[in-house]
N, C-alpha and C positions, 0 to 999 in steps of 0.2 A: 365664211360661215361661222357662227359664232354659238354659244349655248345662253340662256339665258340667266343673267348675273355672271356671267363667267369671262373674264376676259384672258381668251386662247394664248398660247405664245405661236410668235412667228417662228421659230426656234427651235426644237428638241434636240438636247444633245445624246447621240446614242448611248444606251449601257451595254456597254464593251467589255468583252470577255470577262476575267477574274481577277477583279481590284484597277482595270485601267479608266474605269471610270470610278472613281474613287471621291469620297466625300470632297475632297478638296478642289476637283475638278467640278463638281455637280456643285459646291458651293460657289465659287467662281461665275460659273455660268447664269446660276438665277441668281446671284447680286446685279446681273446685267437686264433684269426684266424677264428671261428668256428661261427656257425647262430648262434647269439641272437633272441629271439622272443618274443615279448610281446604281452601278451593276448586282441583283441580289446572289448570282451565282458563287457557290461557294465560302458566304459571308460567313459561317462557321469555322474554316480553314484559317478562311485570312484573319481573323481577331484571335483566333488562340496562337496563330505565329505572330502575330506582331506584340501578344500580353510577352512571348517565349522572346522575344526581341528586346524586350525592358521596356513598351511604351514608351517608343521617343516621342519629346515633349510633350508627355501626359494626355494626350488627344483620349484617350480613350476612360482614361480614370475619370475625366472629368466629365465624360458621356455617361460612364457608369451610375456618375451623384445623380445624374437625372434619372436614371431610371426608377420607377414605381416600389418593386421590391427591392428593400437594399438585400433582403438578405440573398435574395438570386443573383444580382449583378457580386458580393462580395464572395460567396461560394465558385462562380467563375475567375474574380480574379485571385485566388486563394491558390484554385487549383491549376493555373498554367501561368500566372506571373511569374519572369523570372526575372530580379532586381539585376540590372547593366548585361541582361543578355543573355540567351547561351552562346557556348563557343562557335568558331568559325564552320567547326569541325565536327560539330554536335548536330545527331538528327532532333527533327521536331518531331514534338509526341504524337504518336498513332492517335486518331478520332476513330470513333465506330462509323462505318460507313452509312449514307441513306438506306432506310431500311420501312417497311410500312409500320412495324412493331417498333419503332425508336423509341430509347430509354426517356423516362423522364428529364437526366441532367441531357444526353442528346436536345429535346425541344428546347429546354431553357436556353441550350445554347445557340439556337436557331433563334429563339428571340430574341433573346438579348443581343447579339450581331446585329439583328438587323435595324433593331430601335438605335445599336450604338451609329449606324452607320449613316441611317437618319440623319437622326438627331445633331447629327455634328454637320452633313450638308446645309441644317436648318438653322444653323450656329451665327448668329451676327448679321439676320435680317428677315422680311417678311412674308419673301417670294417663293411661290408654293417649289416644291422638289418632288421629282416621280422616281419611282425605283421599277427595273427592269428583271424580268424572269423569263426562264424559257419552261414552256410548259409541259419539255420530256422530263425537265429534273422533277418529279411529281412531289416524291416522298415526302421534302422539306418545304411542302408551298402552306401550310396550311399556319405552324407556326410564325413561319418566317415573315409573313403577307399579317397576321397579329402585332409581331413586333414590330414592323415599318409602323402600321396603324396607328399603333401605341406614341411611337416619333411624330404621328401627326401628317404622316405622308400625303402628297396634295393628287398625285398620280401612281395607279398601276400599271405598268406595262409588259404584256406577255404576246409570245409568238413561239415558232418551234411546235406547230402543236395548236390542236381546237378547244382554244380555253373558252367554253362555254359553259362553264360553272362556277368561274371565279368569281361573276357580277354576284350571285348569290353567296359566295362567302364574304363578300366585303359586306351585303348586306347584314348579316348577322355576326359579325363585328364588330359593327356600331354598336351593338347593345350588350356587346360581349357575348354573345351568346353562341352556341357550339356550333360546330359547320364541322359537316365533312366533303370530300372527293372522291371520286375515281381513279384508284390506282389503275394502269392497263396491265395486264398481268397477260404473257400470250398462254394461250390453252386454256385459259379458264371461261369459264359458262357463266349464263347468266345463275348458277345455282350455288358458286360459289362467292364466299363475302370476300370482297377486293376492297371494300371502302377503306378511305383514309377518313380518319376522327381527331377532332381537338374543343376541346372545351376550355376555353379560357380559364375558368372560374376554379381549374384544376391547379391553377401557378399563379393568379393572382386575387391574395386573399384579402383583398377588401373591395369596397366600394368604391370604381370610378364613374365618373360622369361620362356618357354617352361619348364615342370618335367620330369624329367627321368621315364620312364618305370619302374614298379616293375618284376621282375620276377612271375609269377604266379605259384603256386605251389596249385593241389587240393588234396584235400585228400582223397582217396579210399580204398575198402574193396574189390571190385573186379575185374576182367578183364574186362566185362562187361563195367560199369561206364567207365573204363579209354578208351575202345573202344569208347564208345560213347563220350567221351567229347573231343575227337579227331575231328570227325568227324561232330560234331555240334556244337563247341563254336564258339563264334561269334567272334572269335580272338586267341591269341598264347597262347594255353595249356605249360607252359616251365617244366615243371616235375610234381612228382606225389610221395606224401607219402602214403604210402601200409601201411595201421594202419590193424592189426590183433586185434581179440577180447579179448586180454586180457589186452591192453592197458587201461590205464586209463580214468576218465572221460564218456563221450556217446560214446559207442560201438554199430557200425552197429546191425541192427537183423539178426540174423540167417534165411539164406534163405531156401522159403518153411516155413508150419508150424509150429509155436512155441513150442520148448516140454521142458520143467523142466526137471532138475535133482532134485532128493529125498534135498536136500541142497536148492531148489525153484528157482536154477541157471537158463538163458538158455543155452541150447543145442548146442556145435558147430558141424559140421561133413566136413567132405575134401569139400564138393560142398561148403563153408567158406573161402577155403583156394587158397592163389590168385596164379595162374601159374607163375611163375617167369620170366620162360624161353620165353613165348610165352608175357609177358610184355617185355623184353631187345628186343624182335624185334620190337617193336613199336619206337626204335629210339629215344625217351627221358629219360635223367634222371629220375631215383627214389632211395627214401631211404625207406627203413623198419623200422616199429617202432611196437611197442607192445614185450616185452620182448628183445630186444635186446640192454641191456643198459649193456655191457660189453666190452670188446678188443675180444675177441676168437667171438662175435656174428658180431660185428665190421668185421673183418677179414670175417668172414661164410658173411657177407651181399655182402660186395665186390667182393669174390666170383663169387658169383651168378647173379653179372651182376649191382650190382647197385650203385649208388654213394657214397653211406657212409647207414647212420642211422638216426632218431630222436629219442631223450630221454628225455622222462617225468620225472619220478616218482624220479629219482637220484638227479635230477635238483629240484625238488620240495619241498626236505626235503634240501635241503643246506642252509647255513647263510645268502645267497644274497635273497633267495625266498621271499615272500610276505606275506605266511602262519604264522600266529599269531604263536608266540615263542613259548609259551606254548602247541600247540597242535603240534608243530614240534617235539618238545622235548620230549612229553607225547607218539609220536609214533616212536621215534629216541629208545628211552627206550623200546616199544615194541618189535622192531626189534632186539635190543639186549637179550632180555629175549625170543625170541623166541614165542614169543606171538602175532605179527601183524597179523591179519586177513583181507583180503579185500571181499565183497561180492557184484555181480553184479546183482543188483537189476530191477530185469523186470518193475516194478510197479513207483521206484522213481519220474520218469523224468517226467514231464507234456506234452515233447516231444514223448512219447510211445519210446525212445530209451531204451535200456539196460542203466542203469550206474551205476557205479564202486563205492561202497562206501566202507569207512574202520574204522572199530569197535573202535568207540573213545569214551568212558563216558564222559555223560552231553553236546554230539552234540545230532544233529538231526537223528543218526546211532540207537539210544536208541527209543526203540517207547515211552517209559514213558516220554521220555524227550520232545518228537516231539508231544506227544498228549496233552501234556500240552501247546501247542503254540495253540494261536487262527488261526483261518482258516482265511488267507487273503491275496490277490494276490494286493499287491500297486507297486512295481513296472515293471510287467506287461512285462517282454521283450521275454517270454516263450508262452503267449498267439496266440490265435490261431485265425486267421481274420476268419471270415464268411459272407454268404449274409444276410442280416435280409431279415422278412416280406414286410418292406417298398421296399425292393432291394437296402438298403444302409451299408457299410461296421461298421460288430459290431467284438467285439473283449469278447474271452473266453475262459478260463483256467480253464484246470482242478484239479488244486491246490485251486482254492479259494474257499468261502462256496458253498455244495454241492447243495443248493437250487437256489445261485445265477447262477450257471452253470447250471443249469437244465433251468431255467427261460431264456435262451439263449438257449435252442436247445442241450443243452449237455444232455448225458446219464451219471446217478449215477452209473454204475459200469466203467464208465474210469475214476472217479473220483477217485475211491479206491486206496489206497494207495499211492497217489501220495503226494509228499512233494515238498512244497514252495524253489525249488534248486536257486533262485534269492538272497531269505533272507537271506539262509542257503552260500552261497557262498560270500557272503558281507561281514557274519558273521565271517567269514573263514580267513578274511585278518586284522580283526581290526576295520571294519565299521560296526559293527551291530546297528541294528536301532533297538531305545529304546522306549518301548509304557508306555505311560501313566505312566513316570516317575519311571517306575520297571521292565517289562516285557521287559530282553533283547533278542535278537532274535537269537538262536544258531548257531553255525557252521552245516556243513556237507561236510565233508574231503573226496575227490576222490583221487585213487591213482591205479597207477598198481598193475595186480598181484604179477609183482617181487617185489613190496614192501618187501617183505620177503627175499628177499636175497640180501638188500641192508647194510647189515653189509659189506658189502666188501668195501665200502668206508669209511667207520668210520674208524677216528683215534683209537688208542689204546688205549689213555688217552682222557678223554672229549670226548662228543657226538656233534659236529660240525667241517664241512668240510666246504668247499668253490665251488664254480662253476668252479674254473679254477683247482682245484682237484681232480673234476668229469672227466674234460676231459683230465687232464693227464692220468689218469687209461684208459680214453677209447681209449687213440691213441698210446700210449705207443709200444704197440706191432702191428698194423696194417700195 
């Protein structure tokens, strides 16, 4: 199933946590024909730690020349470049958290991230690039989804959440022109103003020529959703990735009641499992994703009606990824001893999602390891808006101390077991932030189930592949 003038890729490479799908990995991938995607979460974090890092090999300076305004892209790098680095031992500087009211330098830096992160996937050829969003981090979609645009972005892709308003801010985009959202705020009425606002023409003071449309892509778990966001978005639904529960990262919840398995897993059963047949009559592209990161699953997807695939977890653990070397390595070696584990954790997420963790010593996967980190939610993009008493907008996560949560209206038992997946995903790429000159702050590595049968791309000699070795294996035979 195709769109018209559009030619689909068989392909999608997931956007994976925070910086693991990463410009160089999403570049890699569409030099091969195929979606590159890079992850938009937290694009603000990771460009002010790596300007704080000295910009190795200038990747980003030279993203910056491209941007529109020089005097925004030079005001960013004025104020967090630091020439050959801070210390080992040096935290990185505090950001203001997402917030609805974000400061003006806040957006710019939402923008400007995202065009740089763009921009440089888009670096050295012609093949469109999508960027990926989850649609609970609300606060920063409105800028951030402007500056991919700005980069020329080919795809949006969002899930986590019923983005049925995004088709209409891409529309007015294109013309530059202001959009807002829905922030969810719990307790609030339809009488109170929750809207997110952004007006381009507020940051960028001249005249550009019209953006291209991204294609929209949402991402779904059931027929359901994808009925509805047909029917109520405020613009052009253009396909739809069918993520299954055993993908990686936040997995929808099981509908109906939550029940464990004896392993403290949740429960899936067929009312889980998306109708295929009765999705290919709705007339739009979709790929399937959650275990089918092979040629024969490839082949079974097309099949059944759909455009191709997306794949995480293969793309994840390759040499282009984002994922700190050592812990690529550390479960490249599990997979070959037959030892990788992954476990979907009810409790992790601050979001009440499922997610996917995988058994790494000395990450956050280790409770010894995790209870030994102090409890504190600084940068905040998990956090959950609320009404306060006054009827003004407060912000609270159930990651941070369990008295501070409570002191906001939170209940101590959603606090349980919840881990700090901001820190822990920062940690993940190489940016962990360092407290009090020793306490650094660990990873915690998502991955699919089929992590385990990701021996089938491993060379024979040495444990590292490539992204464009991923996708020979996967279209070879389709």
């Amino acid at each position: 199933m195709s769109l018209p003038g559009e030619v689909l890729p068989q392909v999608i490479q997931g956007g994976m946590g925070v910086g693991i799908s990463n410009w160089r990995l999403a570049q890699a991938v569409s030099k091969t024909g195929q979606l590159g995607v890079v992850s938009g979460t937290a694009l603000d974090q990771v460009l002010a730690r790596r300007l704080q890092n000295g910009d190795p090999g200038g990747d980003i300076r030279r993203a910056l020349d491209a941007f529109p305004v020089r005097e925004m892209a030079d005001r960013i790098w004025n104020q967090l470049y630091i020439p050959g680095g801070k210390g080992a031992t040096a935290s990185y500087k505090t950001l203001p958290m997402p917030t609805r009211d974000a400061s003006k330098e806040t957006q710019e830096l939402y923008i400007v991230s995202n065009f740089v992160e763009v921009w440089l996937a888009r670096e050295g050829h012609n093949n469109p690039v999508g960027i990926n969003y989850l649609e609970k981090l609300q606060s920063p979609h409105l800028p951030s989804i402007y500056g991919a645009m700005l980069a020329g972005v080919g795809y949006v892709l969002m899930g986590a959440g019923i983005p049925s308003k995004i088709p209409g801010v891409l529309d007015h985009f294109v013309n530059h022109e202001p959009a807002e959202y829905p922030l969810y705020v719990i307790g609030a009425t339809e009488a109170d103003d929750t809207m997110l606002t952004f007006n381009p023409r507020d940051f960028i003071n001249m005249d550009l020529p019209p953006l291209k449309r991204p294609m929209f892509l949402a991402i779904i778990a059931s027929n359901t959703l994808a009925i509805s966001l047909l029917r109520r978005s405020n613009g052009k639904v253009d396909g739809f990735v069918v993520e299954g529960p055993i993908a990686g990262g936040h997995n929808a919840p099981p509908r109906g009641q939550l029940q464990l398995s004896e392993a403290g897993e949740p429960i899936y059963t067929e009312r889980d499992v998306v109708d295929l047949a009765k999705l290919a009559t709705l007339g739009v592209p979709f790929w399937l994703a959650g275990g089918y990161g092979s040629s024969s699953k490839l082949q079974e997807a097309l099949e059944a009606g759909a455009a191709g695939i997306q794949v995480g977890t293969a793309f994840a653990f390759c040499e282009e990824s984002g994922l700190r070397p050592d812990y690529r390595q550390q479960i490249l070696g599990q997979v070959r001893s037959g030892e990788a584990k992954v476990f979907t954790d009810p409790l992790a997420s601050p979001t009440g999602f499922p997610f996917k963790v995988a058994n790494l010593p000395g990450t956050a996967s280790e409770a010894a390891t995790y209870d030994a980190r102090p409890r504190v939610c600084d940068l905040g993009y998990l956090r959950e808006a609320y009404k306060t008493a006054s009827g003004e907008i407060g912000y609270r996560c159930p990651g941070e101390p369990v008295t501070v949560y409570e002191s906001k209206g939170g209940h101590a038992e959603n606090a349980a077991g919840r881990k700090c997946l901001c820190n822990g995903l920062m940690a993940n790429i190489g940016l962990p932030q360092v407290r009090a000159g020793k306490h650094v702050e660990p990873g915690l590595v998502t991955a699919g189930d089929d992590l385990v049968a990701l021996e089938h791309f491993l060379p024979r000699q040495g444990v590292d592949y490539s992204a464009a070795d991923v996708i020979s294996q996967l279209v070879c035979h389709a």
